[in-house]
N, C-alpha and C positions, 0 to 999 in steps of 0.2 A: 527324313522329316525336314520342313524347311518354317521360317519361320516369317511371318508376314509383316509384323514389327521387331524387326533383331535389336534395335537398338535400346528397349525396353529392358535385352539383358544386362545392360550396364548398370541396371537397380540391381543386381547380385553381388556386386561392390558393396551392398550394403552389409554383407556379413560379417565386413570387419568391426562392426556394429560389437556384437556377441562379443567376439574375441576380445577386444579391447575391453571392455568392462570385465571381462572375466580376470584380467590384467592390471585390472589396476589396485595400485597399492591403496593398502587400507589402513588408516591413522590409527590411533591405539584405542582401545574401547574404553568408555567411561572415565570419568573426568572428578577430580577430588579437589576442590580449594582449600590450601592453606593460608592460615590469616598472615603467615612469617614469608610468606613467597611475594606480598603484593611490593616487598620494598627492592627486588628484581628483575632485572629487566625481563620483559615478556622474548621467546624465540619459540621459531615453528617447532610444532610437536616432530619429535621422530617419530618414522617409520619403523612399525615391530616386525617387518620382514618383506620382501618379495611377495607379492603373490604368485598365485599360480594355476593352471587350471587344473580346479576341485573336480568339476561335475563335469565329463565329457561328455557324456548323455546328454545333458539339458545344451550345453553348446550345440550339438551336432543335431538336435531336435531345432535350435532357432533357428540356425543356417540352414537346415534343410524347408522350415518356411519360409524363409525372407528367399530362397532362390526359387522354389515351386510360385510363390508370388510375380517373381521377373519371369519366368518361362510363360505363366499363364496370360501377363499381360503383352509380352512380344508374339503373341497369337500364333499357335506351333499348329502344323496341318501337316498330314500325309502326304504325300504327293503321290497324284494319279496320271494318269495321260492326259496330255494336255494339247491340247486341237494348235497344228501349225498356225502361227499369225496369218501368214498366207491365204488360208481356208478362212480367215474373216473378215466380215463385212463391218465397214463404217456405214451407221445409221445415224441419218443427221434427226435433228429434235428443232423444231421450227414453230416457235410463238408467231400468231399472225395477230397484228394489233392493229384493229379498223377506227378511223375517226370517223366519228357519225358529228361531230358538229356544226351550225346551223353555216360556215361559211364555204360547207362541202355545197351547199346547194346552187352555188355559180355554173353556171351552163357549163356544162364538161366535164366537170371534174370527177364526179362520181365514177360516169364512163370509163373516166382516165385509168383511175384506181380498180377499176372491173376486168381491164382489159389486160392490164399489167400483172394481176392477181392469177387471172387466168394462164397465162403462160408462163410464169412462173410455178407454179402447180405442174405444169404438162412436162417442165425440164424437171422435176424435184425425182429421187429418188424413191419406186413404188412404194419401199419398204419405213419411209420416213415417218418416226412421229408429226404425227399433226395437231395443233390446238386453235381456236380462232374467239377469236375475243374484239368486245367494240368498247370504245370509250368517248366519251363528252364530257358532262358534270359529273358524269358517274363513271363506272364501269360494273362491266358484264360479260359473265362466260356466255359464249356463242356456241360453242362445242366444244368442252373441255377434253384434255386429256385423258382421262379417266374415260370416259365416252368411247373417243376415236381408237383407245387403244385397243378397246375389244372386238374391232374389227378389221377386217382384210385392206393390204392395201390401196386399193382400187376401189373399194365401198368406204372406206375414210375419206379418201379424196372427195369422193360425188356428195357425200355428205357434206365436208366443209363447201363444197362451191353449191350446194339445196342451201345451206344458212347463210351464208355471204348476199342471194339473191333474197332473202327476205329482211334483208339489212338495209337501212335507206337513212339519208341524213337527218336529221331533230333539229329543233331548233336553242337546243342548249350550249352554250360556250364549252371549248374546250379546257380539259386540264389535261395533260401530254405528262404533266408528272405524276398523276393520279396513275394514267392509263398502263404508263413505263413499269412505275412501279409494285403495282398488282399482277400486272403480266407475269414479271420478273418472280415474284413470287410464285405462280402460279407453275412458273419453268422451274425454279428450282426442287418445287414439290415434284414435278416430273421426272428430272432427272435424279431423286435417290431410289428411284424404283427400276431405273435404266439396266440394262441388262447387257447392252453393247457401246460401245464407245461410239463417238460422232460429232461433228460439228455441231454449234449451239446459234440459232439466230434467233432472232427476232425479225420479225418485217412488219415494217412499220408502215401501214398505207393514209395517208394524211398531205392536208395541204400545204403544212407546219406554218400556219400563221402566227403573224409575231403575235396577236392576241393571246396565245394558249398559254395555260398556267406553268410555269415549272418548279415551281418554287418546292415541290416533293423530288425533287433528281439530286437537290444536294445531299440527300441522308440515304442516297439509294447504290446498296454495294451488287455491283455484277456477279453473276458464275463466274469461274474459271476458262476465259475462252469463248465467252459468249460474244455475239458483235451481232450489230443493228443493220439492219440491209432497207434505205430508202427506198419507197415505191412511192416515187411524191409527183402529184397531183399540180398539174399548173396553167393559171389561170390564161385563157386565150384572147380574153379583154383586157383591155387596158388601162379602164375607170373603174375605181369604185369610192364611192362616199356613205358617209352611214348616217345617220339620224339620231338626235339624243335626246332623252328630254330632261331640259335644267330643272336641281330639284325647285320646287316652290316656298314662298313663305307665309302660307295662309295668315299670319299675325300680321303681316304690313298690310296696310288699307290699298299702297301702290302694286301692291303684287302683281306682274303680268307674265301669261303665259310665255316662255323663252326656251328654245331648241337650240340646240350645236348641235353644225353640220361639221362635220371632220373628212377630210380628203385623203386618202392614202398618197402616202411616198412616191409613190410612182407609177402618179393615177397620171395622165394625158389630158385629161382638160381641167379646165377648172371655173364651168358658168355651170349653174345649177339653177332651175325652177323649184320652188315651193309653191304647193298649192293645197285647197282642204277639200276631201271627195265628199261632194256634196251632189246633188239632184240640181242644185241650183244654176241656171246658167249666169252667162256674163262675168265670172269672176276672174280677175286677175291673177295671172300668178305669179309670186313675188320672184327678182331674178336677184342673184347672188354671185359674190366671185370668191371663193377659197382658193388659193394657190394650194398646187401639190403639196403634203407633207403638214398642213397647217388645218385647224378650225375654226369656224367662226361663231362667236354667239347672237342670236337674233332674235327679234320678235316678227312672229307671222303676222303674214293679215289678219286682219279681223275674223272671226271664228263664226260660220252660221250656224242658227240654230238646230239644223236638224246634221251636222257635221260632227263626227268624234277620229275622223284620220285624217292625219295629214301626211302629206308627199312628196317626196322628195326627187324630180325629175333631173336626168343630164347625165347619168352614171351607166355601167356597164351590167353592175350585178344589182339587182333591185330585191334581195333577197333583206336588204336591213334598211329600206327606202320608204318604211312604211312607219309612221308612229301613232300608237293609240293614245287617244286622251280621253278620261274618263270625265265625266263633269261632278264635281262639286254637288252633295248634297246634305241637305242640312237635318236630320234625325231628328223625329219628333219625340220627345221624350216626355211621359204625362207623369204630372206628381199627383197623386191622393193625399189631399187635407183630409184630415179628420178632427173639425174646429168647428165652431159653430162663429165665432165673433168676426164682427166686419172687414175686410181686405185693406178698407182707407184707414185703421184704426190704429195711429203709430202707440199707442202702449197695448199693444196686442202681438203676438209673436208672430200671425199671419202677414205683417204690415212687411219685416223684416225679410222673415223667407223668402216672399215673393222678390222683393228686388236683389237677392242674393243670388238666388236661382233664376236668374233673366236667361232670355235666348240671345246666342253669340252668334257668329262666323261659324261655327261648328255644326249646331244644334240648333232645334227650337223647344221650347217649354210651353206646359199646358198644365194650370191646375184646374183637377174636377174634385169634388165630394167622391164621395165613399159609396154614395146613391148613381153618380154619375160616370161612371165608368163603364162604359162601352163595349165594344170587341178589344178592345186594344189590352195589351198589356202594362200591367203600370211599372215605372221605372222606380220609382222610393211611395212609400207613403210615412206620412206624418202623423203621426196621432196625439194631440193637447188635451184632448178629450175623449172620454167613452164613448163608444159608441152606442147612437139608443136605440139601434137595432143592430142584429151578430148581421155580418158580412161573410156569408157562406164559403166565397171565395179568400178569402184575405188569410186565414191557415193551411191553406193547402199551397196555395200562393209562396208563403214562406218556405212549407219545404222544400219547396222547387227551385229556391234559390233567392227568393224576395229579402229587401231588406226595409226594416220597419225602426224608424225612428220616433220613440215616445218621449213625449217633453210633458208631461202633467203638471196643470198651472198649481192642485192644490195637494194636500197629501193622502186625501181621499178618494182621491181620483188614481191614483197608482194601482191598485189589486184590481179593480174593473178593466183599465186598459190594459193590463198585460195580460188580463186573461183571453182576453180577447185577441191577444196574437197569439196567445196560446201558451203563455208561462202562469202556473196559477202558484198560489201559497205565499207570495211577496205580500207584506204590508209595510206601512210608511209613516210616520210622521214630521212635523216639520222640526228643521233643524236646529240646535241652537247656533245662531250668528252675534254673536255682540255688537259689531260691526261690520266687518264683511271678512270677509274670508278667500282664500286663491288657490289656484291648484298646484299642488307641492309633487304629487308622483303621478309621471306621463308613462305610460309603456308606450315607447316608439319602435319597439319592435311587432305591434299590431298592424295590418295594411292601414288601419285606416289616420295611426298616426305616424307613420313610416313615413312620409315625405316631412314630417315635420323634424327629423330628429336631426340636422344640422345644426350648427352651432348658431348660426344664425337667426334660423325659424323656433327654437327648443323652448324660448323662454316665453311663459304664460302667466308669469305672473304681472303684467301688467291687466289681467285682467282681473275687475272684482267681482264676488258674487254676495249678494244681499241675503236671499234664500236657497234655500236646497231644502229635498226631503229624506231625511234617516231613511232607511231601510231597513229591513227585518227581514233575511231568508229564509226559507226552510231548510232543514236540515237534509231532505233528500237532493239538495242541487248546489252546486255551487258556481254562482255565474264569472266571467271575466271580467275582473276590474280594470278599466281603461285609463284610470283618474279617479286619483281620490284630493278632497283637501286639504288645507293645515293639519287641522284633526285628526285625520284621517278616514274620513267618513266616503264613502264611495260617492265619485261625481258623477262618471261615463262607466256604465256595465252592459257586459252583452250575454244576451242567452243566443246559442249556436240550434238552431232547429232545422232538422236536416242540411239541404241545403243552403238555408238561408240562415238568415239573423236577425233578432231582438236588439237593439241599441235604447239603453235607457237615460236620459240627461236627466238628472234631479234637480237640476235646476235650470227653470226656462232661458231663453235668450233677449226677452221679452226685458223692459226697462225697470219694471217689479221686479227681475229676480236680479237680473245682472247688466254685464255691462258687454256680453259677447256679441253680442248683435252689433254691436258698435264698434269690434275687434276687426283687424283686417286678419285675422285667423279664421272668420267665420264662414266668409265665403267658400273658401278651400275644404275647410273641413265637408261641407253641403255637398259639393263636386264631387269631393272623395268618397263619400257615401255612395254618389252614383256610378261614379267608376265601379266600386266596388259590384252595383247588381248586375250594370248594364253595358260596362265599357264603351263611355261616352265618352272617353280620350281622343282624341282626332286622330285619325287613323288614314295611312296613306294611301291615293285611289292608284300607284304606280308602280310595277312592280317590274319584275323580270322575269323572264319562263326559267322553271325550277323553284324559282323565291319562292317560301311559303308564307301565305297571307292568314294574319293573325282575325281568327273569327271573333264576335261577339258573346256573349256569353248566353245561354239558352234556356232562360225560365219563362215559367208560365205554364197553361194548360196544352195537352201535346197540339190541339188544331192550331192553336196559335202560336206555338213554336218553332217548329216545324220549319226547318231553314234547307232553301233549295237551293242550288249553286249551277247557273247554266251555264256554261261553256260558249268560247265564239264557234264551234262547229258545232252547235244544235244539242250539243250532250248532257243531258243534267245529271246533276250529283245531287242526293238526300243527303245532308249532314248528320252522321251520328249526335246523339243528344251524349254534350262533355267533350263534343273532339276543339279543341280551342285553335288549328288552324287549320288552313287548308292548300293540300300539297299539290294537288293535282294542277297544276299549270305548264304545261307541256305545249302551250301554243301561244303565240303572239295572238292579242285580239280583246276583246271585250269581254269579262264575263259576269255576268247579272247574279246578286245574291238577292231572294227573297223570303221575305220572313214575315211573315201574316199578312197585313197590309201592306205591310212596307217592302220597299227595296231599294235596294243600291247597288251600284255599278264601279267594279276597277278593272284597271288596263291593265294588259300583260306585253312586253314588249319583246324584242330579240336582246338579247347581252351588247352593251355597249363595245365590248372588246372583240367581238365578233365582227366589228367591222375593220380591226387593225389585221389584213389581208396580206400585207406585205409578205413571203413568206421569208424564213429562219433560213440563213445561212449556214451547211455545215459546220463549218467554223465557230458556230455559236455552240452547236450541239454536243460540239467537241469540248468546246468552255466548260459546258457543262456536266463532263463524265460520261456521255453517251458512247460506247466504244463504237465506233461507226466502222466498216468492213477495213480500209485503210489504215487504222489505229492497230488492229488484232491479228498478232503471228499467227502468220499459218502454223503448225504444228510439224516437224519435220516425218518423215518416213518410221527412222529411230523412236520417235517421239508417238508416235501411233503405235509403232508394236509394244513398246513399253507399256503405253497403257490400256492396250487388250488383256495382255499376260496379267499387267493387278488385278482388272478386273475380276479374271480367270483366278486367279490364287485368292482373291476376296471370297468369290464365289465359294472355291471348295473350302476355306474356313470356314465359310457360316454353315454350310453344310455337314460340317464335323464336329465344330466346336467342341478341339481339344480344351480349348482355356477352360470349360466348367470344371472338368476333373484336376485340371492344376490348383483350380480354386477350393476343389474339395478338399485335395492333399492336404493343401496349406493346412487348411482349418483340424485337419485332425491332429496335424503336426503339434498347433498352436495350443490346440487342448492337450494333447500330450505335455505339451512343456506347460502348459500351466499349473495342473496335475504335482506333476515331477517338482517346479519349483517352491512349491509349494511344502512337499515333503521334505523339502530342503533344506529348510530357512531355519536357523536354529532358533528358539525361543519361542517358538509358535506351539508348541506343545503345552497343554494345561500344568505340567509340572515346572515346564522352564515358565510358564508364566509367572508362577506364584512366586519363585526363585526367584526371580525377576522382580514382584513386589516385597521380599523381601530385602532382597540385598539394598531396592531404592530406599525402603524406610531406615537401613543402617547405615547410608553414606548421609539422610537426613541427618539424624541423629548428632552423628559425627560431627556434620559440618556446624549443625548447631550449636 
């Protein structure tokens, strides 16, 4: 028998465990205070004897499980024949890790990496695992392990180089830590299923631009003996510049379009042309000088109207010489009144609204009637008044996600207008006010007063309120209170209906009830509202391939809903109704969102870092923990046969698994002794117990 972990018997050292407690001396039993001893000095109790071992049976039962325990975990096996080192083969295990990202697409390089793929494959071992994997923003098995292993060696092979040719650069930035360290993963799930021993690589085909991510390599531990084998890709031009676009600040009135052009390190020229591809002739193109290693920031020519790329001429690699610009447009957003009283009427609440809700830089504003609502979709509606005819549309509206703001000038007017968006049973009357009254309890963890809950924005009581109307709810509902007053009488409530929401103000904003109209809270709170239906938040037209673009939210009837997403290569996408962004941007270029009438347009760019080209010095990769072929001992001769033969003695242990039955033994052993000690123990018998409360209540006694 031999044993696969021997040194696990040194846990049978544990028996002197048993022994020694069976040994040790035991103080005298039970204990009697005298009131005439406390004026004595206190000394250690003697010992009433030696001990000695009582119960050899129960020792020889422990020992015998604490060592059937060390036997079972130094893993004990039969030995059978065992195949000379000689008669075995090293099988290497070989991660192939592809960079597909967007700065692979410089003339050559791909080729590079194709070529060098290829005969490396033709020198490799028939019998070699193979795995093949790509990386960019992501990563992905290309042919996993699991795959290639259930096939011959020769059909593995033609397999990995059919997936390698249907593999081609993207235009996503690289992460090289992402890629390392999933791979690595991916190998070390390979190798515990390994059956033979062998060198471990990885190969790694990439341009290694300084651009790629690594910031995942510092938490990333190697196999034992693994090492990274370069198959790097290198650029045959000499220039390359990239294009950026500086963000904007739509809030400054000077705003102007601004690009940085960046030059790599050890680009060869440094004049560049900018120009905007347009149909139009005669246009100048602006000339520039970046020195090597440096960028510059600029403003282009003037922008024509029918132009959204501009260009960037003078470079080698024009794969990131391209930037889209999406144009600026302003979302029409229509508010529904539901008021009857004049627009110029400043002690009327419409007087208010309206210049509250103005069109900005962002947006433009449109109020219609309740009669006047079109194909379009409405963004808020307002309601001060009943309406004197039901609006077929405006409950269905809500559940789809509509938000309805009711301000009722009087207290009679409350149970008609909310029936009408579709909450019935509420009545009202008007408040008592002595004088005016303020808002005492905000929930700012509601979205709609959620920007307010700084320290700064939180305090409301600078505002007054003249009127409110009581409420009365019914018993089957109970709404959200947003704001209540001193009193505590509800200010802001909302009823949730389906998708959308009910918002009640009991008291108007109008100079009759208060004084909010007049608040510089007022404004914001209005916005907030429409953010909440429509996501009228300004939203950016620039993005990056991969970035996902945060959609608009999706209410209304499905014809007018209905939001289409085309692609700059002609591909549209249906937006699911509820998908809140959109992932699919896999290409530099334009892509158009439409939504009933409306549309708008953002650019999708190349990754800024895609253009730092430069590539990565060994030396850095080694900085980084990459075991590169130079770093990783070869494994001696001695050192191979050693670890064939464990593998081989691993092998026939699991194939034997003596350790169950060591584990069994134990356990009978263990019951045996517990049995045994049990029978043992004097005073655990119902008559020693009683004995035992006897004699306690007589030394009570006593001592009392």
């Amino acid at each position: 028998m031999s044993l696969l972990a021997p040194l696990y018997l040194l846990a049978g050292l544990a028996i002197a465990g048993p022994i020694l407690f069976h040994l040790l001396r035991r103080t005298p039993r039970g204990r009697r205070k005298f009131s005439t001893l406390m004026f004595l000095s206190p000394s250690p109790p003697r010992f009433t004897r030696r001990s000695s071992i009582e119960h050899w049976l129960l020792l020889l039962l422990r020992a015998a499980a604490l060592l059937l325990l060390a036997a079972a975990f130094s893993r004990p096996f039969w030995r059978t024949v065992i195949a000379s080192p000689e008669t075995l083969k090293l099988v290497p295990t070989v991660a192939i890790l592809v960079d597909t990202s967007a700065s692979l697409r410089r003339d050559g390089l791909w080729d590079q990496l194709g070529t060098q793929l290829s005969a490396r494959l033709k020198s490799l071992d028939g019998d070699a695992r193979l795995g093949l994997f790509a990386y960019s923003d992501g990563w992905k098995i290309v042919a996993g392990f699991r795959e290639t292993d259930a096939l011959e060696g020769d059909v593995r092979r033609q397999l990995v180089e059919s997936r390698w040719k249907d593999l081609h650069p993207e235009w996503s930035q690289a992460d090289l830590g992402l890629g390392l360290t999933q791979t690595v993963g991916a190998l070390q799930e390979a190798l515990a299923s390994q059956k033979q021993p062998g060198p471990v690589e990885v190969w790694l085909l990439s341009d290694l631009a300084d651009g790629s991510k690594t910031e995942a390599l510092a938490a990333l531990e190697w196999p034992d003996g693994c090492r990274v084998v370069l198959l790097n890709a290198t650029a045959t031009a000499g220039t390359n510049a990239g294009l950026q676009l500086v963000e904007r600040t739509p809030d400054r009135p000077d705003d102007k379009l601004r690009v940085r052009v960046s030059n790599a390190s050890d680009s060869q020229r440094d004049e560049f042309r900018l120009r905007w591809a347009t149909s139009r002739t005669g246009l100048e193109p602006a000339t520039l000088h970046v020195p090597a290693g440096q960028s510059r920031v600029i403003v282009p020519p003037p922008r024509p109207d029918d132009a959204s790329e501009l260009v960037l001429e003078g470079d080698d690699a024009p794969f990131d010489n391209v930037l889209w610009i999406a144009e600026p447009v302003r979302p029409r957003e229509v508010i529904v009144y539901g008021g009857t009283e004049p627009a110029d009427d400043s002690e009327q609440p419409r007087f208010y609204l309206q210049r509250a809700l103005t069109a900005t830089a962002q947006f433009d504003i449109e109020f219609v009637g309740l009669d006047g609502l079109g194909v379009d979709r409405p963004s808020l509606v307002v309601l001060t008044e009943p309406p004197a005819a039901p609006a077929p549309w405006l409950k269905a509206w809500i559940e789809e996600g509509g938000t309805v703001l009711a301000a009722p000038r009087k207290a009679g007017d409350v149970t008609p207008l909310l029936e009408a968006a579709g909450v019935a049973g509420v009545t009202a009357t008007d408040g008592n006010v002595p004088r005016y009254t303020m808002l005492a309890d905000v929930d700012f963890e509601h979205p709609l007063l959620a920007p307010f809950a700084q320290a700064r924005f939180a305090d409301f009581t600078g505002i007054h309120f003249w009127k409110y109307r009581a409420l009365q709810f019914p018993q089957t509902e109970t709404p959200r209170v947003l704001a209540r007053f001193d009193a505590g009488a509800p200010a802001w409530v909302e009823w949730s209906r389906g998708n959308g929401r009910v918002v009640l103000w009991t008291s108007g904003w109008h100079p009759a009830d208060s004084q909010l109209a007049r608040s510089s809270k007022f404004p914001p709170l209005l916005l907030r509202l429409l953010e909440l239906t429509t996501g009228v938040e300004p939203r950016p037209l620039s993005y990056i391939v991969d970035q996902p673009v945060p959609l608009p939210a999706i209410h209304g009837p499905a014809d007018i809903a209905a939001m289409e997403i085309r692609g700059p290569n002609g591909t549209s996408e249906t937006v699911t109704p509820g998908a809140t962004e959109f992932v699919a941007t896999t290409e530099p270029g334009l892509y158009t969102v439409k939504q009933g009438t409306t549309s708008w347009r953002f650019a999708v760019n190349v990754p800024p870092l895609e253009s730092r080209t430069v590539p990565l010095a060994p030396e850095q990769l080694e900085t980084l923990g990459v075991p590169l072929k130079s770093n990783v001992r070869e494994l001696t001769e001695e050192e191979i046969v050693a670890r064939q033969q464990l593998m081989q003695r691993e092998e026939i242990e699991q194939s034997q698994q003596l350790w169950r039955w060591g584990l069994i033994a134990a356990m009978v052993f263990l019951v045996g002794e517990t049995l045994l000690a049990r029978r043992s123990v004097p005073g655990r018998s119902a008559d020693d117990s009683q004995a035992g409360s006897a004699d306690a209540q007589t030394s009570s006694g006593q001592i009392a």
